[in-house]
MMTF fields as JSON, N, C-alpha, C and O atoms, coordinates in Angstrom:
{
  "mmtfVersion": "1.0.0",
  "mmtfProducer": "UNKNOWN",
  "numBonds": 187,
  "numAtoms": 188,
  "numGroups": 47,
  "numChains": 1,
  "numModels": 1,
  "chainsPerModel": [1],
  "groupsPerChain": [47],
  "chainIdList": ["A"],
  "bondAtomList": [4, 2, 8, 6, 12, 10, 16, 14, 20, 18, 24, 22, 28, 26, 32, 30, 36, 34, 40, 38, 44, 42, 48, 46, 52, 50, 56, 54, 60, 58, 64, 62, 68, 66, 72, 70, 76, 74, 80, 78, 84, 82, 88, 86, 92, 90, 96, 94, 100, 98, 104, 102, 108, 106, 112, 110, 116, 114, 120, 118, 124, 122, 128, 126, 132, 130, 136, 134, 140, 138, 144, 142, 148, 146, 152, 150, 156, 154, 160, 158, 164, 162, 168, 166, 172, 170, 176, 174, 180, 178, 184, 182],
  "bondOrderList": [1, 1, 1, 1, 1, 1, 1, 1, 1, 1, 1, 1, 1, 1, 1, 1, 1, 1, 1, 1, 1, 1, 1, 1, 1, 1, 1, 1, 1, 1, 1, 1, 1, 1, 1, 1, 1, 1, 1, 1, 1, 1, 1, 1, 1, 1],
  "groupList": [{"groupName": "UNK", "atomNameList": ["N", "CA", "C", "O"], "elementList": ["N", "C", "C", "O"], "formalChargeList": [0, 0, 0, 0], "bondAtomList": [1, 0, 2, 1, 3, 2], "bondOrderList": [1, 1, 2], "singleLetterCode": "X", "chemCompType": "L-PEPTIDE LINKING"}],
  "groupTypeList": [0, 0, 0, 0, 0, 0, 0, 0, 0, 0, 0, 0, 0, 0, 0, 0, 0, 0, 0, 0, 0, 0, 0, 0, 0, 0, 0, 0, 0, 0, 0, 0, 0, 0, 0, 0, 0, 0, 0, 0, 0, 0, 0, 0, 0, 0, 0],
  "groupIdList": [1, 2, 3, 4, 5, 6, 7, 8, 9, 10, 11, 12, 13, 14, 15, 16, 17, 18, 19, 20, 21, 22, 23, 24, 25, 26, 27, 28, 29, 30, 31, 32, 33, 34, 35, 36, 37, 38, 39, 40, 41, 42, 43, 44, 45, 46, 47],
  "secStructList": [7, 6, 6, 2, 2, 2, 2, 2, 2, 2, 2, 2, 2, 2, 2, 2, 6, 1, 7, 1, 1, 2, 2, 2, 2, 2, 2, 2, 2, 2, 2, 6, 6, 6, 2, 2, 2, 2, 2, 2, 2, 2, 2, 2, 6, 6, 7],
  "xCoordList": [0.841, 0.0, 0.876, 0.662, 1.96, 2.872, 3.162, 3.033, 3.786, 4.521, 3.747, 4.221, 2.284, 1.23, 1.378, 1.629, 1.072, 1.36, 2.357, 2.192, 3.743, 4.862, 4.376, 4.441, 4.046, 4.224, 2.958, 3.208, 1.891, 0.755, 1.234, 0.84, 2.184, 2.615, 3.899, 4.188, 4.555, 5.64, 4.9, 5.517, 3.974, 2.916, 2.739, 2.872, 2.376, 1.828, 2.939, 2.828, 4.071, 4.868, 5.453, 5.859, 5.657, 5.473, 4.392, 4.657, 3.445, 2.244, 2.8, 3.118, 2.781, 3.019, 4.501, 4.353, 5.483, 6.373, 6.358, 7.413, 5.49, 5.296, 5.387, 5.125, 5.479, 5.72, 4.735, 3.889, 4.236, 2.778, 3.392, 2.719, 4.264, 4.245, 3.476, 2.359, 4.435, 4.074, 2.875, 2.31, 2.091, 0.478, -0.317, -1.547, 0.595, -0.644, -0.511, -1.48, 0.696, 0.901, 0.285, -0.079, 0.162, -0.925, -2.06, -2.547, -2.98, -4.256, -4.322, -5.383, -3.196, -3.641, -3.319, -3.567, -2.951, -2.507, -4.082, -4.582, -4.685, -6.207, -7.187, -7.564, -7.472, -7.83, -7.936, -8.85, -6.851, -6.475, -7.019, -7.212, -7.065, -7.188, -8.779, -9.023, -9.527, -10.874, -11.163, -11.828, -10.975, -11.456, -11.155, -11.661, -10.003, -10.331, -11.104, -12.008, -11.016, -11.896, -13.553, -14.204, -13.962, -14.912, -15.556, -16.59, -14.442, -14.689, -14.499, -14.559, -14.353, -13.678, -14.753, -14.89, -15.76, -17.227, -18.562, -19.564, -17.813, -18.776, -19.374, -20.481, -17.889, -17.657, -18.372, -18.982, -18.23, -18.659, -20.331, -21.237, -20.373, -21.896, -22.915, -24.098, -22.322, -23.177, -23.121, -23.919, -22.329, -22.308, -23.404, -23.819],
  "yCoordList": [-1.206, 0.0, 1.256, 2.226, 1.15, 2.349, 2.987, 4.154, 1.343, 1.381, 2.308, 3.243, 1.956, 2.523, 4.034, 4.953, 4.015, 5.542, 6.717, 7.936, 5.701, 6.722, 6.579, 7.692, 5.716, 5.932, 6.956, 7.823, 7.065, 8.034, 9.557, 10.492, 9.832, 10.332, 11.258, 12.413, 10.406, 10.28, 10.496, 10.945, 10.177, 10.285, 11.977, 12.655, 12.41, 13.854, 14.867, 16.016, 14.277, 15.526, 15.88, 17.025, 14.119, 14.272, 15.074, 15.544, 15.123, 15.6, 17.401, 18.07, 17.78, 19.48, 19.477, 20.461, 19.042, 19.478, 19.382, 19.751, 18.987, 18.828, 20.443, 21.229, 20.832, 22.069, 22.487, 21.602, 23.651, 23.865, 24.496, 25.467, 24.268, 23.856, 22.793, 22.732, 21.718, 19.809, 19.557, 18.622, 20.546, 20.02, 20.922, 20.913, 21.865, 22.559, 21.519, 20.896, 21.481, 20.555, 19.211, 18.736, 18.345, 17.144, 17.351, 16.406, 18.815, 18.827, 19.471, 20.037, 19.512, 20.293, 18.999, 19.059, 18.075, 16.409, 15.935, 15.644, 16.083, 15.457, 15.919, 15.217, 17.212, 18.303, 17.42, 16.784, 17.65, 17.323, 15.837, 15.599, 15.189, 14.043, 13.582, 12.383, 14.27, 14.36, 15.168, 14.453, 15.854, 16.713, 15.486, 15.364, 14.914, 14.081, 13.165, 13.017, 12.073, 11.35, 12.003, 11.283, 13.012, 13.768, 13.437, 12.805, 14.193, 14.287, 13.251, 13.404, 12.575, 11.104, 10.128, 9.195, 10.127, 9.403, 10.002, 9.492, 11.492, 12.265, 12.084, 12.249, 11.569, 11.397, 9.907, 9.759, 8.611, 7.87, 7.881, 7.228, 8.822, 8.909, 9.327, 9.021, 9.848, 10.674, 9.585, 9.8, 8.372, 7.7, 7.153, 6.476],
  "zCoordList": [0.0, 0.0, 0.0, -0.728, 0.947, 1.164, -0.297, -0.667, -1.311, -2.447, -3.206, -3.851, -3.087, -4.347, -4.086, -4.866, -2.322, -2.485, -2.722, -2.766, -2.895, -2.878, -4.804, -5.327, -5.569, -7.118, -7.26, -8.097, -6.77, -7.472, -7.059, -7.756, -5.793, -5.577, -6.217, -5.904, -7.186, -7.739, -9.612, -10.578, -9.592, -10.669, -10.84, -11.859, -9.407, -9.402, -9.465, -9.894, -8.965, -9.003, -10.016, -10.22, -11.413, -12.526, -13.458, -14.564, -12.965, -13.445, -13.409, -14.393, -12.18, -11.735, -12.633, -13.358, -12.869, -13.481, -14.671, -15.187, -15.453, -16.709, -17.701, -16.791, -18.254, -18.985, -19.078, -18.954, -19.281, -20.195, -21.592, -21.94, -22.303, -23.64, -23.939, -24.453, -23.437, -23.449, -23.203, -23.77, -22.079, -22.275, -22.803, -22.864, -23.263, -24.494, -25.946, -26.381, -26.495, -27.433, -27.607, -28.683, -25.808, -25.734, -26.221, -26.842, -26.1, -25.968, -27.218, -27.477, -28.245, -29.325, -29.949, -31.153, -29.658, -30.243, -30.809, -31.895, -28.889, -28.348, -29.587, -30.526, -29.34, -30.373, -31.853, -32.379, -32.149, -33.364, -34.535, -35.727, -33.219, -33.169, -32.955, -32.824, -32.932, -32.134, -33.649, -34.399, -33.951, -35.396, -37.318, -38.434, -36.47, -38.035, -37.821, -38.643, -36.455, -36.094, -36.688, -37.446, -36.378, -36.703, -37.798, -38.013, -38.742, -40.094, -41.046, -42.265, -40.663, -41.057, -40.65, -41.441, -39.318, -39.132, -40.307, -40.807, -40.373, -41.106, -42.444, -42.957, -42.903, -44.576, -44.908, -45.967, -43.746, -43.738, -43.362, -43.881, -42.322, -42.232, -43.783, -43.931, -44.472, -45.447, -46.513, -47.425, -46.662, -48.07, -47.999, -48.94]
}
């Protein structure tokens, strides 16, 4: 139990040091990725 908590722990401080370049760039990945998915169900929806 200790173990789990020193890694979620070790998770978060990874988390807070993360850049906010690196997680603007993730969420413009997410974004990105969510818009062809989109358009790409879309193109299939209409045949």
């Amino acid at each position: 139990m200790l173990k789990f908590l020193e890694l979620s722990n070790e998770k978060e401080t990874q988390i807070k040091w993360t850049s906010d370049r690196e997680y603007r760039r993730k969420i413009l990945r997410l974004l990105t990725i969510l818009a062809l998915r989109d358009s790409y169900l879309m193109r299939w929806s209409s045949l």
